[in-house]
C-alpha positions as CSV (number, residue, x, y, z in Angstrom):
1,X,-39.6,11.6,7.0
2,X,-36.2,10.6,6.7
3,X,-32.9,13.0,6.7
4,X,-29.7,12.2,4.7
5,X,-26.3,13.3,5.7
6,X,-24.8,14.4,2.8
7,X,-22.3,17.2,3.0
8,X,-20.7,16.5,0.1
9,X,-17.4,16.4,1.2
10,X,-16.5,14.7,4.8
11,X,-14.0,15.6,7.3
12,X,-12.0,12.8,8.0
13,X,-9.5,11.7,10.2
14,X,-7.2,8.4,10.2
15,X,-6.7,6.1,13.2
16,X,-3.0,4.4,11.6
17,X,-0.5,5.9,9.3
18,X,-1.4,6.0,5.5
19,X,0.8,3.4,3.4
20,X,2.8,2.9,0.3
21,X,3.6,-0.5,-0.8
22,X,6.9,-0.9,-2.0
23,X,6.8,-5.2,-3.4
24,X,8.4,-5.2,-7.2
25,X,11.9,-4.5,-6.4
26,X,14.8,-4.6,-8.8
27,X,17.5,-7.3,-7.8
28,X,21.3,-8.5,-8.4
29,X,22.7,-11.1,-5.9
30,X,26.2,-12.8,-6.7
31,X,27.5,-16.1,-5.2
32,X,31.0,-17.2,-5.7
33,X,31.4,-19.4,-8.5
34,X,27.8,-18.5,-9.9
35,X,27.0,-16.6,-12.5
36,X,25.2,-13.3,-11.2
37,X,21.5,-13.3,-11.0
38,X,19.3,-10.3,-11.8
39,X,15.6,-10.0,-12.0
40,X,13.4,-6.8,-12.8
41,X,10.5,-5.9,-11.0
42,X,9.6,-9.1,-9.6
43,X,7.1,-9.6,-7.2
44,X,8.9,-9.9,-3.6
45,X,7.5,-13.3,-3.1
46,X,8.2,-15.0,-6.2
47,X,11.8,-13.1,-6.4
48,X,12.0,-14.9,-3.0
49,X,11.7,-18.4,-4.4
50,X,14.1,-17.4,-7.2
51,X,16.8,-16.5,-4.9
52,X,16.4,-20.0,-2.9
53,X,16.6,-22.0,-6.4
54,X,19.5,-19.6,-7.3
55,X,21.1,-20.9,-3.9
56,X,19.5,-24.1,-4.3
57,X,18.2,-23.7,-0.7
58,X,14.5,-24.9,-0.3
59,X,11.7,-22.6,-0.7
60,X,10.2,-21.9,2.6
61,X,6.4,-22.7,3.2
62,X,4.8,-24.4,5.3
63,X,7.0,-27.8,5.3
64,X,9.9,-26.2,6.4
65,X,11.9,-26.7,9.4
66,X,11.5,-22.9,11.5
67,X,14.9,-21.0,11.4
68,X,14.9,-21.4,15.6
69,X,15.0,-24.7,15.2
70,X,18.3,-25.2,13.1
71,X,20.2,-21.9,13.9
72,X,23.1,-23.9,15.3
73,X,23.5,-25.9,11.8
74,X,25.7,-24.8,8.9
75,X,24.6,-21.4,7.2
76,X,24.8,-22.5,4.0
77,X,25.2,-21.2,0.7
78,X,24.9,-17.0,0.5
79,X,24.9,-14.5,-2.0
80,X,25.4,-10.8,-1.9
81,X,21.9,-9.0,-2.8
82,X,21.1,-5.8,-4.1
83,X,17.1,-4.7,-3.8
84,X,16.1,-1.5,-5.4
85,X,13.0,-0.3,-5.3
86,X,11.5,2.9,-7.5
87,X,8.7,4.8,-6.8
88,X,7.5,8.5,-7.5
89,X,6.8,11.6,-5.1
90,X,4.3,13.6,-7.2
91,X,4.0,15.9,-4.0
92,X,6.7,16.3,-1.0
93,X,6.1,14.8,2.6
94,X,6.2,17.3,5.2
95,X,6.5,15.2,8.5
96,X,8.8,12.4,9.5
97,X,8.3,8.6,7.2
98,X,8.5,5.7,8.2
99,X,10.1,2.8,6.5
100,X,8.7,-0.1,8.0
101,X,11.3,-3.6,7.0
102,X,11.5,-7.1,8.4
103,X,15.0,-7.8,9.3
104,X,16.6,-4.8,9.0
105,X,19.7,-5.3,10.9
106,X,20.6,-7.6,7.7
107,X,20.6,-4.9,5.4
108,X,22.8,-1.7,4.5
109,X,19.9,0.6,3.5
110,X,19.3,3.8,1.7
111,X,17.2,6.5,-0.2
112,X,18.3,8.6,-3.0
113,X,21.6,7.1,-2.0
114,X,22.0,8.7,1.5
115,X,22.4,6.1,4.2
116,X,18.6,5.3,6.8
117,X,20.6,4.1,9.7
118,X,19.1,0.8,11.1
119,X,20.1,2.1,14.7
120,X,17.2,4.5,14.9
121,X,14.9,1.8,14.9
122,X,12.1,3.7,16.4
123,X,9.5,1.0,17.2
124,X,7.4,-1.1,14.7
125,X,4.2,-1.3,13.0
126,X,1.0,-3.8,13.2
127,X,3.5,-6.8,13.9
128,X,6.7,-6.6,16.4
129,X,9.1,-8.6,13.4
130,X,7.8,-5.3,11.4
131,X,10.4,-2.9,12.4
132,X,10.1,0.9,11.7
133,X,12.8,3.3,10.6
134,X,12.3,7.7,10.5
135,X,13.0,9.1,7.3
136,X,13.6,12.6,7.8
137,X,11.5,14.0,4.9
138,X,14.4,15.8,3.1
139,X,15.5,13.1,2.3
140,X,12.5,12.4,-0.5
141,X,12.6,14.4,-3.7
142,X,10.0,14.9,-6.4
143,X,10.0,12.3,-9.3
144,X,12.0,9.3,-9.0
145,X,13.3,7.8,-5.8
146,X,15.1,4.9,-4.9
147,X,14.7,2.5,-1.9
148,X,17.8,0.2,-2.0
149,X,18.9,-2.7,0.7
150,X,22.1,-4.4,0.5
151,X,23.2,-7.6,2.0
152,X,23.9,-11.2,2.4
153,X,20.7,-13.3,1.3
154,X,21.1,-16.8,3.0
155,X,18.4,-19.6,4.5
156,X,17.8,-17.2,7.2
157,X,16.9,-14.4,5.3
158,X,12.9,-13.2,4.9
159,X,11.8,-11.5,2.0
160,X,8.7,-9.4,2.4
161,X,6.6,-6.4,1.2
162,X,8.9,-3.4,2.5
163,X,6.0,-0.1,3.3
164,X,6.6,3.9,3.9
165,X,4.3,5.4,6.2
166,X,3.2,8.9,7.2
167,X,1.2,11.5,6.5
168,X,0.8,11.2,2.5
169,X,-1.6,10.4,0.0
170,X,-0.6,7.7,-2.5
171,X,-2.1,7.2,-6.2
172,X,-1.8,3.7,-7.7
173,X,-1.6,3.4,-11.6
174,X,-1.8,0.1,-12.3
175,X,1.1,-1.6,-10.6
176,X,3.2,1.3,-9.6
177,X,2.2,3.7,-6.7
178,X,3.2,7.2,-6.1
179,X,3.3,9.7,-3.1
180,X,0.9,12.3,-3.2
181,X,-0.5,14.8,-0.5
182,X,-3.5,13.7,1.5
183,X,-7.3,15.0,0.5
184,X,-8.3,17.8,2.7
185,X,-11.7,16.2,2.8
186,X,-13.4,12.6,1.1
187,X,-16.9,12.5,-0.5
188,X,-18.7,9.1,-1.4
189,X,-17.3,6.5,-3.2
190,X,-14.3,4.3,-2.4
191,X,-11.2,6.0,-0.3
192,X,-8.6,4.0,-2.3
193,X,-8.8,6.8,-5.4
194,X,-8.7,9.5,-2.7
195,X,-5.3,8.9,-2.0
196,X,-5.8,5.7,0.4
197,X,-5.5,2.4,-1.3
198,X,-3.1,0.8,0.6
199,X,-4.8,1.9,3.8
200,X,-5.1,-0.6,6.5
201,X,-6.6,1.0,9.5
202,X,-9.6,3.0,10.3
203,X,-11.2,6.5,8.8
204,X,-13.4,8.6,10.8
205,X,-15.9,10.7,8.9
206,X,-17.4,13.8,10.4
207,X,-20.1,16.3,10.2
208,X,-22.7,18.5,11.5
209,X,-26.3,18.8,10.9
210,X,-29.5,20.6,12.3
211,X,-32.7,18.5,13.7
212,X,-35.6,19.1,14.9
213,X,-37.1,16.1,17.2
214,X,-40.9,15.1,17.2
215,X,-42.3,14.2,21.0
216,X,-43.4,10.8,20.6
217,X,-41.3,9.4,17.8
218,X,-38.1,7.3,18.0
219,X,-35.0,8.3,15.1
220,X,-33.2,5.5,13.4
221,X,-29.6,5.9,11.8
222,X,-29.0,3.6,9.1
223,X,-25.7,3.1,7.1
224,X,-26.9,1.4,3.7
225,X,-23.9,1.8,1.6
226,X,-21.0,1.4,3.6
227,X,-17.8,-1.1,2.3
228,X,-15.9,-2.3,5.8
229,X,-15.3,-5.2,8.2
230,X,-17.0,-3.1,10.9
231,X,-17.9,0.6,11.8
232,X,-18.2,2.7,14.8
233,X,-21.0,5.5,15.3
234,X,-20.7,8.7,17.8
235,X,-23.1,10.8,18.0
236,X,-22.7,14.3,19.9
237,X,-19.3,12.9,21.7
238,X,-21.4,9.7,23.4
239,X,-19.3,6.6,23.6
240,X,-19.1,5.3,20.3
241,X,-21.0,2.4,19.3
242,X,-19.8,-0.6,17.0
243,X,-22.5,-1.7,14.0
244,X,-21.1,-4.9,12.9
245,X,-24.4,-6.8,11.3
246,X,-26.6,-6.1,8.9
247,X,-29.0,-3.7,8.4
248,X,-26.4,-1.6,9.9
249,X,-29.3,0.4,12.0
250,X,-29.0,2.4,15.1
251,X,-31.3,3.9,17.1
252,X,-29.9,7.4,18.5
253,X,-33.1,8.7,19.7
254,X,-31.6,9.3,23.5
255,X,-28.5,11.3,21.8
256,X,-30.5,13.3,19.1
257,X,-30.4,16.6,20.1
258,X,-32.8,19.7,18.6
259,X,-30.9,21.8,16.8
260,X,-27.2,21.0,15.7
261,X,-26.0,17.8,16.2
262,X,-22.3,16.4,15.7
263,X,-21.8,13.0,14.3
264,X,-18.8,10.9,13.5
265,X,-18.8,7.1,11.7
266,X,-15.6,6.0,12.1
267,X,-15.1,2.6,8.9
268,X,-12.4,0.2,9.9
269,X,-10.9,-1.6,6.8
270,X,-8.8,-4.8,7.3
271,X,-4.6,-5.5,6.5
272,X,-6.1,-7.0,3.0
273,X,-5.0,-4.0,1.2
274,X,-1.4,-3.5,2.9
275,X,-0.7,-7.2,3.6
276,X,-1.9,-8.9,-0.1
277,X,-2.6,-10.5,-1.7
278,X,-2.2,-7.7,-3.9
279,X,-1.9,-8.5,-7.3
280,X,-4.4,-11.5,-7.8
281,X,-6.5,-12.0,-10.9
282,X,-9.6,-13.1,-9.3
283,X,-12.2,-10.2,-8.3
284,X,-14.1,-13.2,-5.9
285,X,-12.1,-15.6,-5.1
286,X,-13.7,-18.6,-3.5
287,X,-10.6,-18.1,-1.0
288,X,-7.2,-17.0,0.2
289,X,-4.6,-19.1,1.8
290,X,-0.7,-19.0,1.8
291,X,-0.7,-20.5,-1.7
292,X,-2.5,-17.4,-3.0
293,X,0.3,-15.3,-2.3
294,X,2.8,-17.2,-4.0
295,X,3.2,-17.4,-8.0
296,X,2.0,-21.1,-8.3
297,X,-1.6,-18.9,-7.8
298,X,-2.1,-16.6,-11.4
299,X,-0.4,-13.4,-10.5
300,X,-1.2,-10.1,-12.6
301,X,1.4,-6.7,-12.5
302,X,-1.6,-4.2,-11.3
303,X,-2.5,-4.4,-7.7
304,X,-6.2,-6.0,-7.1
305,X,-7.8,-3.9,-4.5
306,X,-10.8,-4.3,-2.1
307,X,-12.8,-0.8,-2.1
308,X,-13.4,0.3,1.3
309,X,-15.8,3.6,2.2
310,X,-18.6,5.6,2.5
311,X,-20.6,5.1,-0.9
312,X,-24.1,6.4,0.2
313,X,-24.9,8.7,2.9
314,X,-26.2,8.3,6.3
315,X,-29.9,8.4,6.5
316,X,-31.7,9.3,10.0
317,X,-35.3,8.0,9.9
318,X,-38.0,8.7,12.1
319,X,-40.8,6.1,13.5
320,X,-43.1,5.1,15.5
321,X,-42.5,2.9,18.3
322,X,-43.9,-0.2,16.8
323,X,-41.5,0.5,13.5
324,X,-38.4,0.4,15.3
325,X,-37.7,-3.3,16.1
326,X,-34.7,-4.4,17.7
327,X,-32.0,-2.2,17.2
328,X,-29.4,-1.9,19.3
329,X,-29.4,1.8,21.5
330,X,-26.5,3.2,23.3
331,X,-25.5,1.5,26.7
332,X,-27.9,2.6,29.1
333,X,-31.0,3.8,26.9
């Protein structure tokens, strides 16, 4: 006999902030002499090689000389740059954001035109050269906001994806992405619809159920439809337990208990889906290097996702001793 965990909607809990990616901003940049240059909506990466050509500063990749290398040498040419970035709050954050920026001591920045000071630097966020900023969340408003950074844009300057964090759901629609409020619970099926698809961390899914062991008989827990680079399983509070290879099978007999039983999987994604590249063509590529995050790769406006989540439920199977195998118990059993 074999029990499925299927409560229909899970309790969940997240192990990092929830993202927004903000990468298609609007930009005007004047250098003396020049004629001003403006660009809509342009991916940050390829508006980052237009800016060098506009400069006629090389591109950077990987030939270039590193910026420690040559501070001491002549800046160069510069241009004053405007970034403006849009996006929609379909539903109001209630706790402190974060904007998380590369280099924000280059950059005068604000939201809805009210000054995010970059002196309350607060920490930063997967990588130290990813600084974080608090938002105070009055400072959002529903519909249209706009995320704008001003400065000088030079051969020293590093154009990346720019992200809010927090407590929020976002909704993507193609290639623009909106702040929503977060699901009270998730059911089966991919966790980027359910307000997560920018998500880069780890969710937790909980529930409870009632069992009944059999003296005699070992119980199995097996994760068939799962989408993640690894998962974690907990049963009744024991240490948690990583289940990285397929078939994704556990024996929990030791931490079975008769009656109710608590059980928490914990799915931990990867950076793909905050980090890029986002808005590739290819379902499969055969694979991902810097090149694919530039525009000499084909490039499309929507973002191209990987689907991360829970998309069948849990089954505990029971079995005699000779059925089990080698799976791998909790330390100590």
């Amino acid at each position: 006999p074999a029990l499925k965990l299927d409560p229909g909607k899970w309790a969940f809990a997240l192990d990092d902030h929830n993202v927004l990616v903000l990468d298609r901003p609007d930009c005007h940049a004047t250098a003396d002499g020049m004629k001003a240059f403006r660009r809509r909506k342009m991916e940050i990466l390829e508006l980052d090689n237009e800016l060098h050509d506009y400069l006629d500063i090389p591109h950077r990749g990987g030939a270039m000389v590193q910026p420690w290398v040559d501070r001491d040498q002549p800046l160069g040419p510069t241009a004053e740059t405007t970034l403006a970035y849009s996006f929609n709050v379909r539903s109001l954050p209630t706790m402190p954001v974060l904007l998380a920026v590369e280099q924000p001591e280059r950059w005068a920045i604000e939201l809805n035109g009210r000054p995010l000071f970059t002196t309350m630097i607060t920490g930063w966020w997967v990588d130290p050269a990813i600084k974080t900023i608090t938002i105070d969340p009055a400072q959002f408003r529903r519909g249209r906001n706009t995320l704008s950074l001003k400065g000088q844009f030079d051969r020293l300057t590093d154009l990346e994806i720019v992200y809010l964090l927090g407590q929020f759901g976002v909704r993507v629609d193609g290639g623009k992405a909106a702040m929503t409020r977060l699901p009270a619970r998730l059911t089966l099926g991919s966790w980027l619809p359910q307000g997560l698809p920018f998500y880069a961390g780890g969710v937790v899914y909980r529930t409870t159920f009632r069992h009944q062991k059999t003296d005699g008989r070992r119980y199995l827990l097996k994760l068939p439809g799962c989408n993640a680079t690894v998962m974690e399983m907990s049963l009744n509070n024991a240490e948690p337990v990583i289940i990285a290879f397929p078939d994704f099978e556990l024996d929990i007999t030791e931490q079975l208990q008769d009656g109710r039983n608590a059980i928490a999987i914990k799915l931990i994604s990867s950076r793909r889906n905050a980090f890029g590249p986002l808005h590739m063509t290819e379902d499969e590529p055969y694979g991902v290097g810097p090149g694919t995050y530039r525009p000499v790769c084909p490039q499309q406006d929507a973002f191209k996702l990987v689907e991360y989540g829970m998309f069948e439920p849990p089954v505990i199977v029971e079995c005699g001793l000779g059925d089990l195998g080698d799976h791998r118990n909790y330390p100590g059993t």
